[in-house]
N, C-alpha and C positions, 0 to 999 in steps of 0.2 A: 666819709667817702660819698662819689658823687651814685646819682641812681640813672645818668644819663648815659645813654650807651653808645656806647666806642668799640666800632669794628676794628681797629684798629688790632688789637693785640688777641683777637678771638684764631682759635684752631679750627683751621677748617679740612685739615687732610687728613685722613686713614691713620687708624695709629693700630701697628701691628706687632709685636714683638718689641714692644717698647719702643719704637720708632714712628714717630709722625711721617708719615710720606704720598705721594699724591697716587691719583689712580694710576695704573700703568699707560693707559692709553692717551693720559690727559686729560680727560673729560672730568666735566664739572658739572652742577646743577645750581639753579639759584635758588633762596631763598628770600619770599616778599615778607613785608609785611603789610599785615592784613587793613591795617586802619588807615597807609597809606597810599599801596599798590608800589611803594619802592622797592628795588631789587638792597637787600643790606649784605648781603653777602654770595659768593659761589662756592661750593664744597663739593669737594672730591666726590665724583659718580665711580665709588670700585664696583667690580662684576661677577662673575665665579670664577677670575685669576683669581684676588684678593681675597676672596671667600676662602679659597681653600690655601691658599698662606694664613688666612689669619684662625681657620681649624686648626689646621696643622703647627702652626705655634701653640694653643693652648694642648697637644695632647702635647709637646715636649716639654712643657711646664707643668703639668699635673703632678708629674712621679714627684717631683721636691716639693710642692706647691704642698700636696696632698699630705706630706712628711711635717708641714711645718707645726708649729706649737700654737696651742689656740691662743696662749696669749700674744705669740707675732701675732697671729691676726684679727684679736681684739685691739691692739694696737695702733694696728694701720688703720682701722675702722672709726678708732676715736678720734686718731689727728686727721682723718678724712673729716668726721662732724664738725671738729675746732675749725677745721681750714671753711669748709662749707660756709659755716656762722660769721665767721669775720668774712667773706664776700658776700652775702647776701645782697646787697646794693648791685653788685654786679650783676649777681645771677640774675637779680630780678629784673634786673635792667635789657637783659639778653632775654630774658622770657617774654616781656612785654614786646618787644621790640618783632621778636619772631611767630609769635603767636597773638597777640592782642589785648591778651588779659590786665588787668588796671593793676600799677605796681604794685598798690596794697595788698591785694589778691598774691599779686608773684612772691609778694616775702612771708607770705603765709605760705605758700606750697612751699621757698625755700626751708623754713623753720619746721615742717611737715615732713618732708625729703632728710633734712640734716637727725630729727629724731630719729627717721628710720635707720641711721647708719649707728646712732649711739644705740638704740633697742640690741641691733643685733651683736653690738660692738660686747656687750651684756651676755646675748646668748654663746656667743661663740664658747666664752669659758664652761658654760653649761653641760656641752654635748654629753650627757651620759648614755647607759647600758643597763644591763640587767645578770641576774644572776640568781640560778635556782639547783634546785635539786631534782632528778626526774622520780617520774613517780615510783621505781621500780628500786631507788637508791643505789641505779650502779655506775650511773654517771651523771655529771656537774654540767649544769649547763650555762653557758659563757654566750652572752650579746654583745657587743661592741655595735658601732656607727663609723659607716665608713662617707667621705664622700663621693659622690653620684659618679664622678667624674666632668668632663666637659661640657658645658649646660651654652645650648642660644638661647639667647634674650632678645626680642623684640616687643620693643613699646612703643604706644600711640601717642597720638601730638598733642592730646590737650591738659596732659602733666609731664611733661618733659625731664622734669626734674626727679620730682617725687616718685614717678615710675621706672626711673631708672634705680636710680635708689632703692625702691622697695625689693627688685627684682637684683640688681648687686650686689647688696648688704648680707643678707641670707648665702648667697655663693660664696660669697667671702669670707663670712664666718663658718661655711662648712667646709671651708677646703678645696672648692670646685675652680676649675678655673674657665673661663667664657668667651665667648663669640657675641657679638652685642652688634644689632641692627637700630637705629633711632630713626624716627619716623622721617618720612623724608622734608615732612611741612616744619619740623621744628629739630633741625640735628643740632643746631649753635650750642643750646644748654646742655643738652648730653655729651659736647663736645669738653665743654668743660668740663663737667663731674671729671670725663675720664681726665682730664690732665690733674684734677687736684687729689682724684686716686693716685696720679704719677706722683705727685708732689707727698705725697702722706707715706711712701713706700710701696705700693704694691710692685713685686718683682714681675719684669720683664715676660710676656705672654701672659697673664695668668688673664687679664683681663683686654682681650682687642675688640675694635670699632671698626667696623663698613659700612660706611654712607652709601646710601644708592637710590635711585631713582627706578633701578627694577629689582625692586625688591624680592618676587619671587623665585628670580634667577641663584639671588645671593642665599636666600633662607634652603631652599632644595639643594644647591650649593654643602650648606650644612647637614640637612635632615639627613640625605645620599651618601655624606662620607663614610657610613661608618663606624666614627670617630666622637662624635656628641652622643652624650647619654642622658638627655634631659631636654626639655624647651619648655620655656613659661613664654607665653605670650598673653600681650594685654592686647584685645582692640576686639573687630565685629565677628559675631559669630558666622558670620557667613567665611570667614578668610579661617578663621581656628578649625574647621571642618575638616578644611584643605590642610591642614599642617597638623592634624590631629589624623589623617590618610598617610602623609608621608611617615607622618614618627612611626606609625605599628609598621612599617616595612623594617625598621631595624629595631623596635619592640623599643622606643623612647618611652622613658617617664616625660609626662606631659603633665603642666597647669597652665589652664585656659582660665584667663580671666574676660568674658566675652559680652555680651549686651544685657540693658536692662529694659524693662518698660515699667518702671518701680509704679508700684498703688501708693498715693497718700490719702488715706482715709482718716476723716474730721466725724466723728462719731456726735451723737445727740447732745451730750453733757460734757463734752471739750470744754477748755479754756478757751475762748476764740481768738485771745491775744496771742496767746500762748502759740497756738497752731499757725497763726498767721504769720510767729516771727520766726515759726520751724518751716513753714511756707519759703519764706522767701532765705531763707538757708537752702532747704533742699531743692529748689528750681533755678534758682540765680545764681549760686554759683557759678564759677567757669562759664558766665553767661548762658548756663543751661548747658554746653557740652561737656556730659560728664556722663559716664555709666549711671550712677548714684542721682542723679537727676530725677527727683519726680516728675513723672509722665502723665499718669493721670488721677487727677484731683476727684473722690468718691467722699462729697461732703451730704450731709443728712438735711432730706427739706427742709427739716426744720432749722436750720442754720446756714443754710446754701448762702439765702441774702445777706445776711449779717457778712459772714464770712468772705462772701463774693465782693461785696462793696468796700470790706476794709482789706484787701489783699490786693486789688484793683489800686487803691487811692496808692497802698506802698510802692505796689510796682509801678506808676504813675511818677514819684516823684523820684524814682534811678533818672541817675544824672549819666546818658550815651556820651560816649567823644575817643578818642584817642587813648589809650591804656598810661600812656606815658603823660598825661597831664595832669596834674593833680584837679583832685576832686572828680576823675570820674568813677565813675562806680560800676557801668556796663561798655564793657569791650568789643570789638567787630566781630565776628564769628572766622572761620578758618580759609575759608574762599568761598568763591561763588557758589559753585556744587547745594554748600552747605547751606548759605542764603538762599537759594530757589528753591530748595526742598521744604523749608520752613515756611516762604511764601506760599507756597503749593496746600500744605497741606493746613494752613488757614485757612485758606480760596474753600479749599474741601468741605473743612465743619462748617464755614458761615453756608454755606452751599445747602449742609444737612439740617439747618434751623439752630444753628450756632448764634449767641451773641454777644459782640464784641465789647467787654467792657473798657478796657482800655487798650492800645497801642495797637497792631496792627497792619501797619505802616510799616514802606521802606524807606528809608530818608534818602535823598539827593545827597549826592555828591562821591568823593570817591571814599573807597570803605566798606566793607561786606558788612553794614551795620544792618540790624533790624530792629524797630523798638521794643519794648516789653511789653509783652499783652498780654490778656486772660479775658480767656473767653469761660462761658457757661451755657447752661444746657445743650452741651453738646452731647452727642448722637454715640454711641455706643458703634454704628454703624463706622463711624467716621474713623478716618485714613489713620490721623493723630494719635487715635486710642490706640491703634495696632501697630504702629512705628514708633523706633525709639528718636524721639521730635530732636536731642543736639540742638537745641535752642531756645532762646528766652522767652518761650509759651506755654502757659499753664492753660490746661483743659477742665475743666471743672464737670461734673455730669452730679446730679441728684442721685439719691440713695431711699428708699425708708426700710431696709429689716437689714439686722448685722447677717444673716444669711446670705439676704440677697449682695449684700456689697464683700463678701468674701468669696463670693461665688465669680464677680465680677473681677474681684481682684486677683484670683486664681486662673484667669480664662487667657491662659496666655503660656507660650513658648518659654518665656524667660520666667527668671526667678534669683533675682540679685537682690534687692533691698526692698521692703516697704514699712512705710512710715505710718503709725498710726496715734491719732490724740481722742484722750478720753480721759477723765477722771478718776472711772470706774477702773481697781484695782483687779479686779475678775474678768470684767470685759479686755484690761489690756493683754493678760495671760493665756487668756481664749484667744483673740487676735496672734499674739506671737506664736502660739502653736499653730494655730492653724495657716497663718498665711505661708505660701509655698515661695520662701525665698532663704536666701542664708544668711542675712543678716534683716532685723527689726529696729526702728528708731521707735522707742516707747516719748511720747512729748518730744521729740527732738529731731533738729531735721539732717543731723551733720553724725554720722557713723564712721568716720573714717578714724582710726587710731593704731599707734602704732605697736600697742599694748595689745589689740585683736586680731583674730584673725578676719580677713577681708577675702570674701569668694561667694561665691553663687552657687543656685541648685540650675537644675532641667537643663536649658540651652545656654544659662548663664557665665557655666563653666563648670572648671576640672580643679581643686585643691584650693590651698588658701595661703594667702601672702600677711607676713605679719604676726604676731603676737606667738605664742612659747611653740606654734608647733607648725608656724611660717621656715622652722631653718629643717626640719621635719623633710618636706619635699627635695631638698638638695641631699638626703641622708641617705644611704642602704644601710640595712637590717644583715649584721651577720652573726650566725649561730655557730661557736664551736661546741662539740662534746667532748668531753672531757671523760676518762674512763677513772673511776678509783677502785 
């Protein structure tokens, strides 16, 4: 199959109640892409008409939905994986295209994405309960799990795939049926999943799509009715704030998957190779746009240069261009926005006695390209340390006492991932206790699996997506008593 992409047969309308259909007003929005400024497609702009048709079909699919046997919907989950797996070429083809990322990349988030539907395809038969005696022996007490009910989904654009999926797969398996927002910069791929959930069986409402371009119209739309008893959402913490205000007006379960400013700290006795190739995992990635992205680099004087120099020469020889050409290896970034913020906030360190080892630059031509760079001794002051950067810039700053650089790594809002290398089997156990995040890369620069659970502490977020207690969140807890 080929890996070139073809608008041609892509969904770009509203699918509501088991029907593809356009907005009511007509209105459309485009979608570029990023590496060549071409418009590749227009999709359906629905509003809170379509909002609330496509609530309102999942509360009248719940009652059955919610009735069904966990093996239907371990079923639908596995031929959803199968289907996923044998298009892979597509998908990735659609990902690159609409988002930027080099297709190598895109069939690893598809193979990433299609796990997370066989995982849950696994849990669905799981869902158990509990059963005890009280302590007075005069009655039995009975737990069951029920599902949530009506759950909105909204995911960010720079997993398209994989986020839709982490956040589907779980509803599916627990019997929940959904209202599902896709980001407005990347809906093509999420357009698909949902038609090859069509294709795999899911019945009619359990799972609708509203594309839009005002998105908060459509999400309050949801939070307002009602009718939804749940919201996971992926993206900034500044927007989960606001949708985490709306859901306590009708007392929502909420999981917030929300910003990182992750620490990768390179301790004294590192491997330095080691670290360098967990480096350029955890910062290059998704060209830097990723939660999970190391933000800021806290390596040890005593290794700074070592370290600096051979992390500098890697991200040197990423090969920029086009997502869709083979051999490249760094993608455009999402739009401009995103490109001037990353310019900016280099301008800033080199400003504060930042320097530049390599990259730097914006390149000519059209493209929200930026190259790859890393700088060092940068300022603690600096803009970079205190924003989550969403680009292909590694900040390096000096360290010398594991105090002082857990203190450093501590000194912040967020608390999603940090990575840390060292040898010392005591220093790594100290480190994962102490650092204030909810997930730790011990040597390694890649945590994302669909075996764990994935979430944040402080500002990072609310619950956890993924592994045995990912389908957890889409569950209620009910107690009967039973008298004997």
């Amino acid at each position: 199959m080929s890996s070139s992409f073809d608008p041609s047969d892509l969904h770009t309308e509203l699918f509501i109640d088991g029907v593809w259909q356009k907005a009511a007003s007509g209105a459309t929005f485009p979608v570029e892409n990023p590496a060549t400024h071409g418009i590749i497609a227009h999709v359906a702009d629905g509003g809170p008409e379509e909002a609330r048709a496509a609530i309102e079909a999942a509360a009248r699919a719940q009652g059955a939905w919610g009735k069904s046997t966990p093996r239907e919907r371990a079923d639908i989950l596995r031929r959803a994986f199968e289907l996923v797996i044998a298009s892979t070429d597509r998908l990735a083809a659609i990902m690159t295209a609409e988002m930027g990322k080099p297709l190598a990349e895109a069939k690893g988030e598809v193979a990433y994405g299609a796990e997370m539907l066989r995982w849950f395809s696994e849990e669905a038969v799981r869902i158990g309960g509990d059963h005890a005696t009280s302590t007075d022996g005069n009655t039995r007490i009975m737990i069951t799990k029920e599902p949530v009910g009506p759950c909105v989904l909204v995911t960010p654009w720079n997993f398209p795939l994989a986020m839709g999926a982490r956040k589907i797969a779980p509803a599916v398996a627990a019997g929940c049926t959904m209202v599902f927002k896709p980001a407005e910069l990347t809906p093509l791929t999420s357009l698909a999943l949902v038609q090859i959930f069509r294709e795999a069986g899911l019945p009619d409402g359990v799972l609708n799509v509203v594309t839009t371009s005002r998105a908060s119209a459509v999400v309050e739309t949801w939070t307002s009715s009602g009718i939804a008893r749940k919201i996971s959402f992926t993206g900034s913490t500044q927007v989960g704030k606001i949708l985490l205000r709306q859901a306590a007006d009708n007392v929502m379960r909420s999981s917030m998957e929300l910003g990182g400013n992750a620490p990768f700290i390179v301790l004294a006795d590192a491997d330095i190779e080691k670290a360098v190739d967990g480096a350029m995992k955890a910062k290059m990635r998704n060209m830097g746009e990723a939660c999970t992205a190391a933000n800021r680099f806290f390596v040890h004087r005593s290794v700074i240069e070592e370290f600096g120099g051979k992390f500098a020469k890697k991200i040197s020889e990423l090969r920029v261009g086009n997502g869709a050409l083979e051999g490249t290896e760094v993608g455009p970034l999402i739009e401009h926005k995103g490109l001037d913020k990353v310019e900016s906030l280099v301008a800033d360190a080199v400003s504060k006695g930042a320097r530049i080892l390599t990259g730097g630059t914006r390149p000519e031509g059209p493209g929200y390209f930026y190259t790859p760079t890393v700088l060092t001794d940068v300022s603690i002051d600096s803009e970079l340390m205190n924003t989550e950067i969403f680009g292909p810039v590694a900040a390096i700053t000096p360290f010398d006492s594991e105090d002082e650089v857990l203190r450093l790594a501590n000194d912040t809002e967020w608390g999603l991932v940090g990575y840390v290398f060292t040898e010392n089997m005591d220093k790594a156990l100290r480190f994962s206790a102490e650092l204030e995040v909810g997930m730790v890369g011990l040597n390694t620069g890649l945590v994302s699996n669909p075996a764990a659970p994935f979430g944040g502490v402080k500002q990072s977020g609310l619950g956890r997506e993924g592994g045995k207690i990912g389908i957890e969140e889409f569950l209620e807890y009910k107690y009967t008593a039973i008298a004997v």
